[in-house]
C-alpha positions, 0 to 999 in steps of 0.5 A, spaced: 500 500 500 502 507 498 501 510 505 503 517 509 505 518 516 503 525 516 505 525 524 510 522 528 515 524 534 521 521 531 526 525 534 524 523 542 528 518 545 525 512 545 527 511 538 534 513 539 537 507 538 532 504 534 530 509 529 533 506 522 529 499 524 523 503 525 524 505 518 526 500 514 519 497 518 515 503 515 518 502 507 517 495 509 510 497 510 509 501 504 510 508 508 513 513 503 513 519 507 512 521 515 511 527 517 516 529 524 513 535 529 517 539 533 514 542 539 519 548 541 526 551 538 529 545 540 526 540 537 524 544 531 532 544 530 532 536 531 526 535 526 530 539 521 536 536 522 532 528 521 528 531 515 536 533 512 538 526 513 532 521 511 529 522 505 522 520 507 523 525 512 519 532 513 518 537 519 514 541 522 517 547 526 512 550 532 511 552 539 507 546 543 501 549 547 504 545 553 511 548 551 508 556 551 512 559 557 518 558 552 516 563 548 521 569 547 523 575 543 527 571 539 522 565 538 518 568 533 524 570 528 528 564 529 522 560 527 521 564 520 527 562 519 527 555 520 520 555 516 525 558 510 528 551 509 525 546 504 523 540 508 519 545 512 512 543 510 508 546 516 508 550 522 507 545 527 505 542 531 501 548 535 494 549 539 490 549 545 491 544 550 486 545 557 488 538 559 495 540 562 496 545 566 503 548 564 501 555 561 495 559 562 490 560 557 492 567 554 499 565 554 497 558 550 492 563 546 497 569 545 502 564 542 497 560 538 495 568 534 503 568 533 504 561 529 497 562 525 500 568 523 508 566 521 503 560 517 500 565 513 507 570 512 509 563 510 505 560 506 505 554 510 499 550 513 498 549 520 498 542 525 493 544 531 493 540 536 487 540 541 485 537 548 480 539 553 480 538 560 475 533 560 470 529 555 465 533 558 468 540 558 469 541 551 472 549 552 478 548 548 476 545 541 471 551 542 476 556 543 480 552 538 475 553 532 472 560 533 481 562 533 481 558 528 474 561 524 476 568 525 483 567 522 480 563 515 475 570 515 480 574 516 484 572 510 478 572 506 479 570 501 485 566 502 492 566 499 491 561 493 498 558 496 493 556 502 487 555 498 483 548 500 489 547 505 489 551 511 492 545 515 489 539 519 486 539 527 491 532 528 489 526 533 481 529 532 478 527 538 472 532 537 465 530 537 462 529 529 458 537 530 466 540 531 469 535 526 463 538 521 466 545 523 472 544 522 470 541 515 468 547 513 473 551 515 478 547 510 481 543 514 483 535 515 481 530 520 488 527 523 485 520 525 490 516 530 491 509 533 485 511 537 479 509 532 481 501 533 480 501 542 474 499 544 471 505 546 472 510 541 465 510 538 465 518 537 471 518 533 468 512 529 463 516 527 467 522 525 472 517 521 466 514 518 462 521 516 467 525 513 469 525 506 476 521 506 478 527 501 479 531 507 483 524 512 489 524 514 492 518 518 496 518 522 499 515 529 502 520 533 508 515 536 510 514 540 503 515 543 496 512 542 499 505 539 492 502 537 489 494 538 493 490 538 499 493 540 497 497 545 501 499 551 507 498 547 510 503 544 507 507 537 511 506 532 509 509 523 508 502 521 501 501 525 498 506 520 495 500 517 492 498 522 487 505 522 487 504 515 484 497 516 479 500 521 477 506 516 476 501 511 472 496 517 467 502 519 467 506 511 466 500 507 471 502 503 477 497 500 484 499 505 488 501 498 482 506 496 484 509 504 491 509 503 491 512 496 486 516 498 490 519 505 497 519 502 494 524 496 490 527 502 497 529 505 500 531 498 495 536 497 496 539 504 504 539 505 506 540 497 512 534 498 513 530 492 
């Protein structure tokens, strides 16, 4: 199958000493291209520097809502800087995260505003990351999407290098209302390992009602392994196993899915 990773933490030190066995099981596995993520300056450097050496390498470079505090005068032009180079293929992994308390809200937001604005001078689209403090209390995915409707709105119309691809709410564990907005904003749908576990029926409805035109599958390793790996470290190889889920839950064949989602990434990177 032709597959994507369009999100994984390659340069966390769980695959520190295993990394080029992590990637020959990917290409094995029919994985043309992942996606690595940074979450501050230091990792944006280490994501680049991967991205250099392995040729089905790309990165994002960004400040992690949880990662806030580390923001200073000299954050923003270090990261236009970094986002200059040309396995750069967006401005990420940034958002909103209620769940940890690591920075205030008006930090989180204030730092937010800032890389949505570095994506727009670059002409790159974004990765959110989104989590709320509660399944019950769903305040950050909302804050989340009305930032994210005044940006589109102030672009309008958007430049053409973003049009049809603002970015993509990755590990999507909204609700299918929130997935529908975030739709008609332009954005992806990032699927993780979570659609195989048990009790992921609200992302199984999202997944199975979004058009697969706008899916990204992604596992987020080291994080969210899906069954039956479980417990295990998450690593670009168990993409198939979304893949199979989606085809479960759609009714779709698994090569259509992988096709689909790889030139879903395609479309929203811009990599060959």
């Amino acid at each position: 199958m032709n597959l994507t990773d369009t999100h994984c933490h390659l340069n966390f030190k769980t695959y520190r000493d295993d990394l080029q066995d992590v990637l020959s099981r990917a290409k094995a596995n029919g994985i043309k291209r992942i996606l690595v993520p940074a979450i501050d300056l230091k990792s944006s450097r280490e994501v680049l520097n991967l991205a250099d050496n392995h040729e089905m390498l790309y990165a994002a470079v960004g400040v992690h809502p949880n990662s806030s505090q580390t923001w200073n005068s000299n954050t923003a032009g270090e990261l236009v800087s970094l986002a200059s180079h040309p396995k750069v293929v967006a401005i990420g992994e940034i958002g909103l995260d209620y769940y940890r308390d690591t920075a205030p809200k008006n930090i989180q937001i204030n730092i937010l505003k800032k890389q949505l604005q570095i994506a727009l001078n670059r002409k790159l689209p974004v990765i959110l990351h989104v989590r709320n403090k509660t399944e019950e209390d769903r305040t950050c995915i909302r804050d989340l999407l009305v930032i994210l409707e005044d940006w589109i709105t102030e672009m309008d119309p958007l430049p053409q290098e973003l049009k049809n691809r603002p970015g993509v709410i990755h590990s999507f564990s909204g609700n299918l209302e929130e997935s529908k907005q975030a739709l008609l904003l332009g954005f992806f749908i990032g699927i993780t390992g979570s659609i195989t576990f048990k009790k992921a029926d609200t992302i199984r409805e999202v997944a199975q009602k979004t058009p697969l035109s706008k899916l990204l599958i992604e596992t987020d390793g080291p994080f969210i392994t899906p069954q039956p790996f479980r417990g295990k470290r998450n690593e670009p190889a168990h993409v198939r196993y979304i893949v199979d889920k989606i085809s479960e839950i759609t009714g779709n064949k698994q090569e259509l899915i992988a096709d689909q989602t790889s030139a879903n990434a395609v479309c929203l990177f811009q990599w060959e």
